[in-house]
N, C-alpha and C positions, 0 to 999 in steps of 0.2 A: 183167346189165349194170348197171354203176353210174348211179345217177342223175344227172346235171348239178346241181351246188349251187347256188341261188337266191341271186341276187345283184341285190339294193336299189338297186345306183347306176347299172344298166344300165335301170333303168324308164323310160319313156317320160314325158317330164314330162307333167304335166294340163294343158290350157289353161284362161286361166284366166277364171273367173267372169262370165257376160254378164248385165246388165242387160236384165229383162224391161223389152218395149216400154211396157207400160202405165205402169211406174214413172216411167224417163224425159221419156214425153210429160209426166205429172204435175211432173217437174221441171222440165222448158221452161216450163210454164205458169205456174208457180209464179213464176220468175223474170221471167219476160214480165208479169203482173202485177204486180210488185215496181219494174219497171222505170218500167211505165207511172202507179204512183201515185205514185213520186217526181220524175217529168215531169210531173204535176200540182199536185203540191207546189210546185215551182220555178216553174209557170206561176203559181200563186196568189197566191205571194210577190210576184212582179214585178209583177202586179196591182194589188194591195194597194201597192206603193210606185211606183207611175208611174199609176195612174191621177188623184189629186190634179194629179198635173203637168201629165197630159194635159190633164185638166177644163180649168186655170186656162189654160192657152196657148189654148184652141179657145176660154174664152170672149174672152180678149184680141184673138185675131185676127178675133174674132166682129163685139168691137166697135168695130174699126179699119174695118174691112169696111163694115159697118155706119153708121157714122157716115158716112164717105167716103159712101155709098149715099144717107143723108137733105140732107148739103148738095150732091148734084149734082143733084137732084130739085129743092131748093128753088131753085136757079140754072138750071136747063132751064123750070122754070112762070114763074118771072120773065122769062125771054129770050124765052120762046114768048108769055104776053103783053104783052109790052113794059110790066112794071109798074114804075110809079115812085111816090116818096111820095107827091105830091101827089094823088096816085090814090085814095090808102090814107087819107088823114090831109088834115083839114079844118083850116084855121086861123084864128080870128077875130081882131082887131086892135081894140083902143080907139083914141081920137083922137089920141091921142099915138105911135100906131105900132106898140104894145109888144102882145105874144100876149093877150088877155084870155082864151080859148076855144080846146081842143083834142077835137077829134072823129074818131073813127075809121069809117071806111064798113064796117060789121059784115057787111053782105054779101058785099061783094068782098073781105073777109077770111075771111070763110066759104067762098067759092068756091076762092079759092085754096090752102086748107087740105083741103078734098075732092082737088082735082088732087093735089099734093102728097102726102096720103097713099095716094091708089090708085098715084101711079107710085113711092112706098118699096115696099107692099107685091108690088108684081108682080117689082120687082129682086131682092127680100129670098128671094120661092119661087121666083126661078130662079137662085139661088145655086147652086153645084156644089163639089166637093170639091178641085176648078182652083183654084177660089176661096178654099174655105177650111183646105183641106189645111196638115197643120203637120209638116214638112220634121223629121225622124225624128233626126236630128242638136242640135235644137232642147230636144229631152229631157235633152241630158247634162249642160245649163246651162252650156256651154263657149261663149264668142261667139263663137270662131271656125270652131267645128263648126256655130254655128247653121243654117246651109244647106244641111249635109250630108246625103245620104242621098234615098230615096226620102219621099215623102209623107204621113205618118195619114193616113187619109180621116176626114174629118168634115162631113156633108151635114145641110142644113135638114129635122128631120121635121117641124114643123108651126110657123107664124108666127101670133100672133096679130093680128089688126089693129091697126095702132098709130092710139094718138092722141093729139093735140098741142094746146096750147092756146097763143096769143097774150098777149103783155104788153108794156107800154112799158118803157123803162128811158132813167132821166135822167142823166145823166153830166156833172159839172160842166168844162167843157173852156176856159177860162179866163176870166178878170174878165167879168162880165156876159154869160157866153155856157154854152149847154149844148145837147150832144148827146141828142137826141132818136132813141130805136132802138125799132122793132118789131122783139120777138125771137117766133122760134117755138121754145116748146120741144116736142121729141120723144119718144115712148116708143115701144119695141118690144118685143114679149117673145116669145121663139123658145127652144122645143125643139132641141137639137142630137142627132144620133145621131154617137156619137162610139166608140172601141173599145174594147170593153168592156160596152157601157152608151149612157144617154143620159142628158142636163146641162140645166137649164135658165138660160137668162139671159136679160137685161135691158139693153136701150142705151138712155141719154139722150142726147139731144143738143140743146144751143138755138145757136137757125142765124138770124142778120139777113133780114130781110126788106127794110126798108126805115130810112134814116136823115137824119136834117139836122142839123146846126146853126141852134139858135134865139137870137138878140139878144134881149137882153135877162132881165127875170126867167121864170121858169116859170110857166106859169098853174097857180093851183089850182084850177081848175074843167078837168075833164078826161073827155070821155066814149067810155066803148064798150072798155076794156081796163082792167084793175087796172096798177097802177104799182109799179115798181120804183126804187130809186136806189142810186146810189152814189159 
Protein backbone atom coordinates (compact mmCIF):
# COMPACT_ATOMS: atom_id res chain seq x y z
CA UNK A 1 0.00 0.00 0.00
CA UNK A 2 0.98 3.42 -0.79
CA UNK A 3 1.51 5.67 1.89
CA UNK A 4 -0.70 8.96 2.41
CA UNK A 5 1.65 12.06 1.59
CA UNK A 6 2.14 14.43 4.74
CA UNK A 7 0.53 17.52 4.18
CA UNK A 8 1.81 20.90 6.49
CA UNK A 9 -1.53 22.85 5.96
CA UNK A 10 -3.88 20.09 7.28
CA UNK A 11 -2.07 20.41 10.89
CA UNK A 12 -3.94 21.32 13.51
CA UNK A 13 -3.05 24.88 14.68
CA UNK A 14 -1.18 25.27 18.28
CA UNK A 15 -2.96 27.21 20.77
CA UNK A 16 -1.38 29.73 21.62
CA UNK A 17 1.16 30.59 24.46
CA UNK A 18 -0.42 31.06 28.14
CA UNK A 19 1.06 33.07 30.73
CA UNK A 20 2.20 31.38 33.79
CA UNK A 21 0.04 32.52 36.83
CA UNK A 22 2.98 33.49 38.94
CA UNK A 23 4.13 36.03 36.00
CA UNK A 24 0.91 37.64 35.66
CA UNK A 25 0.11 38.07 39.43
CA UNK A 26 3.69 39.73 39.39
CA UNK A 27 2.25 42.09 36.67
CA UNK A 28 -0.99 42.98 38.50
CA UNK A 29 1.21 43.87 41.13
CA UNK A 30 3.54 45.61 39.65
CA UNK A 31 0.90 47.91 38.13
CA UNK A 32 -1.21 48.09 41.25
CA UNK A 33 1.83 49.64 42.90
CA UNK A 34 2.56 51.99 39.95
CA UNK A 35 -0.82 53.02 40.33
CA UNK A 36 -0.86 53.52 43.78
CA UNK A 37 2.50 55.76 44.08
CA UNK A 38 1.21 58.01 41.47
CA UNK A 39 -2.03 58.53 43.62
CA UNK A 40 0.39 59.62 46.11
CA UNK A 41 2.16 61.63 44.11
CA UNK A 42 -1.02 63.66 43.07
CA UNK A 43 -2.10 63.56 46.71
CA UNK A 44 1.34 65.27 47.74
CA UNK A 45 1.10 67.85 45.21
CA UNK A 46 -2.35 69.00 46.15
CA UNK A 47 -0.91 69.05 49.67
CA UNK A 48 1.84 71.07 49.14
CA UNK A 49 -0.38 73.76 47.11
CA UNK A 50 -3.58 73.96 49.22
CA UNK A 51 -2.53 73.55 52.41
CA UNK A 52 -0.85 77.27 52.75
CA UNK A 53 -4.53 78.23 51.76
CA UNK A 54 -6.09 75.99 54.10
CA UNK A 55 -3.78 77.22 56.98
CA UNK A 56 -4.56 81.14 56.11
CA UNK A 57 -8.55 80.66 55.84
CA UNK A 58 -8.83 78.41 59.19
CA UNK A 59 -6.72 81.08 60.76
CA UNK A 60 -9.00 83.88 59.40
CA UNK A 61 -12.05 82.25 60.21
CA UNK A 62 -10.22 81.42 63.54
CA UNK A 63 -10.01 85.03 64.23
CA UNK A 64 -13.50 86.28 63.17
CA UNK A 65 -14.73 83.44 65.45
CA UNK A 66 -12.68 84.51 67.93
CA UNK A 67 -12.97 87.99 68.23
CA UNK A 68 -16.87 87.87 68.01
CA UNK A 69 -16.18 85.22 70.99
CA UNK A 70 -14.13 88.10 73.31
CA UNK A 71 -16.52 91.12 72.62
CA UNK A 72 -19.64 89.00 73.53
CA UNK A 73 -18.06 88.03 76.79
CA UNK A 74 -16.88 91.36 77.44
CA UNK A 75 -20.81 92.63 76.86
CA UNK A 76 -22.45 89.46 78.76
CA UNK A 77 -19.76 90.54 82.30
CA UNK A 78 -20.85 94.15 81.88
CA UNK A 79 -24.71 93.37 81.52
CA UNK A 80 -24.62 90.62 84.24
CA UNK A 81 -22.94 93.20 86.46
CA UNK A 82 -24.67 96.17 85.65
CA UNK A 83 -20.97 97.94 85.16
CA UNK A 84 -20.83 101.31 84.47
CA UNK A 85 -17.82 103.99 84.48
CA UNK A 86 -18.37 105.56 87.25
CA UNK A 87 -17.95 102.21 88.87
CA UNK A 88 -14.55 101.74 87.11
CA UNK A 89 -13.07 105.29 87.12
CA UNK A 90 -12.84 107.80 90.11
CA UNK A 91 -12.84 111.46 89.30
CA UNK A 92 -11.45 114.33 91.26
CA UNK A 93 -12.49 118.09 90.42
CA UNK A 94 -10.37 121.51 91.56
CA UNK A 95 -12.36 124.50 92.53
CA UNK A 96 -13.01 125.53 89.34
CA UNK A 97 -14.80 122.33 88.17
CA UNK A 98 -12.23 121.20 85.80
CA UNK A 99 -10.83 117.03 86.24
CA UNK A 100 -7.60 117.66 88.57
CA UNK A 101 -7.47 113.55 89.34
CA UNK A 102 -8.11 110.36 87.55
CA UNK A 103 -8.16 107.02 89.35
CA UNK A 104 -9.08 103.60 88.33
CA UNK A 105 -10.64 101.04 90.97
CA UNK A 106 -7.78 98.26 90.20
CA UNK A 107 -9.95 95.73 91.76
CA UNK A 108 -13.01 95.84 90.15
CA UNK A 109 -10.98 95.85 87.06
CA UNK A 110 -9.29 92.95 88.08
CA UNK A 111 -12.38 91.15 88.80
CA UNK A 112 -13.78 91.84 85.88
CA UNK A 113 -10.94 90.79 83.81
CA UNK A 114 -10.98 87.11 85.67
CA UNK A 115 -14.81 86.77 84.49
CA UNK A 116 -14.03 87.81 81.20
CA UNK A 117 -11.32 85.75 80.55
CA UNK A 118 -12.68 82.36 82.07
CA UNK A 119 -16.03 82.91 80.06
CA UNK A 120 -13.52 83.58 76.49
CA UNK A 121 -11.72 80.62 77.37
CA UNK A 122 -14.66 78.02 78.15
CA UNK A 123 -16.45 79.43 74.56
CA UNK A 124 -13.01 79.28 72.80
CA UNK A 125 -12.72 74.90 73.97
CA UNK A 126 -16.10 74.41 73.02
CA UNK A 127 -15.66 75.57 69.63
CA UNK A 128 -16.56 72.78 67.00
CA UNK A 129 -15.96 72.31 63.40
CA UNK A 130 -20.10 73.75 63.05
CA UNK A 131 -18.07 76.68 64.02
CA UNK A 132 -15.05 76.78 62.45
CA UNK A 133 -15.32 74.53 59.38
CA UNK A 134 -14.27 76.35 56.02
CA UNK A 135 -16.85 75.62 53.32
CA UNK A 136 -14.58 73.46 50.66
CA UNK A 137 -15.56 75.93 47.69
CA UNK A 138 -13.81 78.63 49.74
CA UNK A 139 -10.22 77.04 48.40
CA UNK A 140 -10.85 77.87 44.73
CA UNK A 141 -10.65 81.67 45.71
CA UNK A 142 -13.72 82.21 43.51
CA UNK A 143 -16.35 84.60 45.59
CA UNK A 144 -18.90 83.05 44.27
CA UNK A 145 -17.95 79.57 45.02
CA UNK A 146 -17.03 80.81 48.45
CA UNK A 147 -19.94 78.74 50.11
CA UNK A 148 -19.89 75.92 47.97
CA UNK A 149 -19.47 72.58 48.84
CA UNK A 150 -19.24 70.49 51.94
CA UNK A 151 -16.98 71.75 55.07
CA UNK A 152 -12.90 71.17 56.09
CA UNK A 153 -13.23 70.32 59.42
CA UNK A 154 -10.93 72.36 61.57
CA UNK A 155 -11.35 71.69 65.52
CA UNK A 156 -9.63 73.58 68.53
CA UNK A 157 -6.64 70.96 69.85
CA UNK A 158 -5.50 72.93 72.60
CA UNK A 159 -6.15 76.95 73.78
CA UNK A 160 -3.88 78.53 75.76
CA UNK A 161 -5.20 80.79 78.43
CA UNK A 162 -5.63 84.15 77.37
CA UNK A 163 -4.64 87.21 78.84
CA UNK A 164 -5.53 90.85 78.75
CA UNK A 165 -4.51 93.74 80.02
CA UNK A 166 -6.39 97.27 80.64
CA UNK A 167 -5.39 100.92 79.38
CA UNK A 168 -6.92 104.31 79.07
CA UNK A 169 -7.14 105.99 75.85
CA UNK A 170 -7.64 109.89 75.38
CA UNK A 171 -9.32 110.91 72.26
CA UNK A 172 -9.57 114.39 71.57
CA UNK A 173 -13.47 114.74 70.56
CA UNK A 174 -13.77 118.57 70.09
CA UNK A 175 -12.76 122.11 71.57
CA UNK A 176 -12.06 121.45 75.28
CA UNK A 177 -13.63 118.18 75.39
CA UNK A 178 -12.05 114.56 75.23
CA UNK A 179 -13.12 111.02 75.37
CA UNK A 180 -12.09 109.08 78.05
CA UNK A 181 -12.03 104.88 77.18
CA UNK A 182 -11.03 101.81 79.15
CA UNK A 183 -9.89 99.58 76.49
CA UNK A 184 -9.21 95.77 77.21
CA UNK A 185 -6.93 94.39 75.02
CA UNK A 186 -7.06 90.60 74.45
CA UNK A 187 -4.78 87.69 73.45
CA UNK A 188 -5.46 84.10 72.64
CA UNK A 189 -3.15 81.69 71.35
CA UNK A 190 -4.87 78.23 69.91
CA UNK A 191 -3.56 75.34 68.21
CA UNK A 192 -5.94 74.29 65.28
CA UNK A 193 -6.04 70.77 63.99
CA UNK A 194 -6.72 71.33 60.50
CA UNK A 195 -6.23 68.74 57.40
CA UNK A 196 -3.36 67.68 56.92
CA UNK A 197 -1.68 68.83 59.90
CA UNK A 198 -1.95 71.36 62.65
CA UNK A 199 -1.46 75.51 62.51
CA UNK A 200 -0.86 77.73 65.30
CA UNK A 201 -2.47 81.30 65.79
CA UNK A 202 -2.94 84.17 67.60
CA UNK A 203 -6.18 86.64 68.16
CA UNK A 204 -5.87 90.12 69.48
CA UNK A 205 -8.61 92.02 70.13
CA UNK A 206 -9.13 95.39 72.28
CA UNK A 207 -12.87 95.64 73.19
CA UNK A 208 -14.41 98.99 75.41
CA UNK A 209 -15.08 98.56 78.59
CA UNK A 210 -16.18 101.53 79.72
CA UNK A 211 -16.37 105.43 78.38
CA UNK A 212 -17.20 109.25 78.97
CA UNK A 213 -16.77 112.39 77.74
CA UNK A 214 -14.58 114.78 80.04
CA UNK A 215 -14.89 118.88 79.95
CA UNK A 216 -12.44 120.47 79.89
CA UNK A 217 -8.51 119.79 79.98
CA UNK A 218 -7.02 116.20 80.65
CA UNK A 219 -5.68 115.67 83.89
CA UNK A 220 -1.95 114.77 83.95
CA UNK A 221 -2.12 113.06 87.05
CA UNK A 222 -3.64 109.78 86.39
CA UNK A 223 -3.66 106.51 88.38
CA UNK A 224 -4.10 102.75 88.14
CA UNK A 225 -3.72 102.05 84.04
CA UNK A 226 -0.89 103.41 81.62
CA UNK A 227 -2.19 105.76 78.96
CA UNK A 228 -2.76 105.93 75.53
CA UNK A 229 -3.72 108.81 73.00
CA UNK A 230 -4.70 109.79 70.01
Amino acid sequence: MTRPRYRPWLRMPRAGRRVPPVRRGRGLLLSALLGVGLALLVIAALDSALRPVVTTLAQARTENVVTGIINDAVMETLSADAVAYQDLVTLERDSSGQVALLSTNSAKLNALRTRILQTVLEKVDSLTSEDLGIPLGSITGLSTASDWGPDLPVQVLAAATPTAEFRNVFTSAGINQTLHQIMLDVEVEITLLIPGGKTETRVDAAVCVAETLLMGQVPDTYLGLPAAGS
